[in-house]
C-alpha positions as CSV (number, residue, x, y, z in Angstrom):
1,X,0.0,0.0,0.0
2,X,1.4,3.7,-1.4
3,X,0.4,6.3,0.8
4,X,0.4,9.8,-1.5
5,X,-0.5,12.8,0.0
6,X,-0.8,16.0,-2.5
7,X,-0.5,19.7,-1.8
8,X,-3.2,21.6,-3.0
9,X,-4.4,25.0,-1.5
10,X,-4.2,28.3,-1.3
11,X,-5.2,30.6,-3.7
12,X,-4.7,34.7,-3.6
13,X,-6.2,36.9,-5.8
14,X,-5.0,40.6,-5.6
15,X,-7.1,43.1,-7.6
16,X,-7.4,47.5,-7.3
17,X,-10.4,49.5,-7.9
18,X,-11.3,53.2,-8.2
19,X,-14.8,52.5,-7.9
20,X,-15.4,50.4,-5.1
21,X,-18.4,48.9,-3.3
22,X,-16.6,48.7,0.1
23,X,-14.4,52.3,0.3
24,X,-14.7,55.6,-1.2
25,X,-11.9,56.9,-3.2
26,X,-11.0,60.3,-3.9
27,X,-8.8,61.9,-6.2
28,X,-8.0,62.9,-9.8
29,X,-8.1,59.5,-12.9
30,X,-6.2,59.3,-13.9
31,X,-3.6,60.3,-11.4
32,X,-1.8,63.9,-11.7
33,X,1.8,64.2,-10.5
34,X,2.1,65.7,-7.1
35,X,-1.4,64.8,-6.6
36,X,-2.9,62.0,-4.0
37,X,-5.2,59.7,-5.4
38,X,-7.1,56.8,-3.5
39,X,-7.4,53.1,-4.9
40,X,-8.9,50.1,-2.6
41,X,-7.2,46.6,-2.9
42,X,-8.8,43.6,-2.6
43,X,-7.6,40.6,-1.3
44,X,-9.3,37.0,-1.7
45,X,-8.1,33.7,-0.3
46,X,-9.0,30.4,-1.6
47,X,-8.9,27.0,-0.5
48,X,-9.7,23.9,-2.1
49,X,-8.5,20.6,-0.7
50,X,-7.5,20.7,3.0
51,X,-7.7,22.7,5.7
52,X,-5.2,25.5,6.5
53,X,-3.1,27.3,9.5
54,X,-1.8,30.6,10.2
55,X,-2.5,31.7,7.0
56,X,-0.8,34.9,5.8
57,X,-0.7,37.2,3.0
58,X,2.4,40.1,2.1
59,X,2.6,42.4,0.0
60,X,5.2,45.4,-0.5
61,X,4.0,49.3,-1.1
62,X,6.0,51.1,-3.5
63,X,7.6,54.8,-1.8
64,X,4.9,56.9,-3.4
65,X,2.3,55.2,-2.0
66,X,0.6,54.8,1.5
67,X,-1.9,52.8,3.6
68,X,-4.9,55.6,5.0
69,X,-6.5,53.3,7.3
70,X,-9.7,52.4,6.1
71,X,-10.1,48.5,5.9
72,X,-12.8,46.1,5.5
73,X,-14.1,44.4,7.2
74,X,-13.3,46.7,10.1
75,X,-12.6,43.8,13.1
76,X,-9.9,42.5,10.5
77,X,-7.8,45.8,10.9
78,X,-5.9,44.3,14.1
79,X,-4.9,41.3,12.0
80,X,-3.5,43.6,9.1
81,X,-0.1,45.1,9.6
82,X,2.5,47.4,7.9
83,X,6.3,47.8,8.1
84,X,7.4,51.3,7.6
85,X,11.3,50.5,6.9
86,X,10.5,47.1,4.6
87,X,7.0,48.8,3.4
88,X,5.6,45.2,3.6
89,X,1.8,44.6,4.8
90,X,0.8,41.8,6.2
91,X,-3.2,40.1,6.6
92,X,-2.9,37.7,9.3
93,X,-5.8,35.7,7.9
94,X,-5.8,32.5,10.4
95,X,-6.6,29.3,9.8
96,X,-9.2,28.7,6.4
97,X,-10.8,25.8,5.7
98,X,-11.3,23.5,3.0
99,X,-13.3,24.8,0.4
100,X,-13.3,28.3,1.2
101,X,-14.0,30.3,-1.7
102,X,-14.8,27.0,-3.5
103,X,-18.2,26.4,-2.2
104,X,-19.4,30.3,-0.7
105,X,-17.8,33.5,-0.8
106,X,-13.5,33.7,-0.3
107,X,-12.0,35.3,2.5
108,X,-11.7,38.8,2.1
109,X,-9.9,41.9,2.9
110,X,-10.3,45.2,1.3
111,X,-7.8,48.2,2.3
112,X,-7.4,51.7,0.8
113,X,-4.1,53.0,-0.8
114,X,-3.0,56.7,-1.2
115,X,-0.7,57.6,-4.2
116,X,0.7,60.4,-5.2
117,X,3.2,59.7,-8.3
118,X,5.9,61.6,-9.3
119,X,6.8,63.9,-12.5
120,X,8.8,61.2,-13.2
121,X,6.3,58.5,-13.6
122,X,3.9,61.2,-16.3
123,X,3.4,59.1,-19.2
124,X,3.3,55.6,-17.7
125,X,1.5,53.7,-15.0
126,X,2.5,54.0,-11.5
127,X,2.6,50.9,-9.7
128,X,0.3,50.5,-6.6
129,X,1.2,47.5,-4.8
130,X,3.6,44.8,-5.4
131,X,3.0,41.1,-6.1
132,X,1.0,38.9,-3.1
133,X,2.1,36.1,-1.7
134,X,0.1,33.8,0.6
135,X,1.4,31.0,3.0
136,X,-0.1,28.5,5.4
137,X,0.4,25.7,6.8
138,X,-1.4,22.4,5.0
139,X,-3.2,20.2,7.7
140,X,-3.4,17.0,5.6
141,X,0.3,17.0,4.6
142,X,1.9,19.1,7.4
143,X,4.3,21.0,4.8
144,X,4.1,25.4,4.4
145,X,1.9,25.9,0.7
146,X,2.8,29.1,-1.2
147,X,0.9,31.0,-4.0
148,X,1.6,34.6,-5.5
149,X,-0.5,36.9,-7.6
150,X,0.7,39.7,-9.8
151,X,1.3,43.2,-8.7
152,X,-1.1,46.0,-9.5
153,X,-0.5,49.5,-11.1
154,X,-2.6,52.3,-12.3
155,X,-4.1,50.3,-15.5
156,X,-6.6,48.6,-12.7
157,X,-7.7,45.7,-14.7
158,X,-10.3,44.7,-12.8
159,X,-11.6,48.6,-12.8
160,X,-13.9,48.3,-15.7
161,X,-14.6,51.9,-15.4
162,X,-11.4,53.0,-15.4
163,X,-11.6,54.7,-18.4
164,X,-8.6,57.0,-18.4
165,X,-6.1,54.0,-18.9
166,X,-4.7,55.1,-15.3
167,X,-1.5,56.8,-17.4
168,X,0.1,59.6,-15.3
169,X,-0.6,63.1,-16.1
């Protein structure tokens, strides 16, 4: 008798809105140098096959860009932390179970950015948070599971009424 045990898991998905349901944002869009403008990022978690511990998800800020303190839901804000010297956030999302996301809604976390790009970025997008990694710990094979979603900038392409292309003015 073979004994296999796979690792399956953890899913992140990392998207940015102007418009959002959750938070208000404020600002010129597309962006103007020297002026702030507010996006809100969403994080979802999936998990498929087995339950999962201490369950985090990090993502880095880029310099011209801050946290303003509005997150939702608000009783997640003492689970979500921020670095100043490394810029890195962290979501300390717990433990999830198995088919979260799957079967139902994922497990969510929505938090506001502030950016305010530079003359130098006019012409291009300006990058709004870097790629996300989540981690946990895989209850039916005891190992650490890993998956990463793509950083976001200015284009917003889940931001279907992001008209203005999110270039920098």
């Amino acid at each position: 008798k073979f004994t296999v045990k796979v690792n399956s898991g953890l899913v992140i998905s990392q998207s940015a809105f102007y418009k959002s349901s959750d938070i208000e944002n404020s600002g010129p869009t597309p962006p103007k140098a020297g002026q702030a403008t507010t996006y809100t990022v969403t994080w979802d978690i999936r998990n498929y096959l087995s339950d999962a511990k201490n369950v985090k998800v990090k993502a880095t800020l880029p310099e011209n860009v801050s946290l303003t303190g509005k997150i939702m839901p608000p009783n997640e804000s003492s689970n979500f932390s921020f670095d100043s010297e490394s810029r890195e956030i962290v979501w300390s999302a717990g433990d999830i179970l198995a088919g979260t996301g799957v079967r139902g809604d994922p497990y969510t976390i929505s938090f506001q950015v502030s950016l305010i790009p530079s003359n130098s970025q006019k012409g291009s997008t300006a990058s709004l948070i870097g790629p996300a990694q989540v981690s946990g710990e895989n209850q039916f094979t005891n190992t650490i599971i890993t998956a990463q979603d793509p950083g976001i900038n200015t284009s917003l392409p889940d931001d279907f009424s992001n008209s203005g292309g999110g270039i920098v003015q």
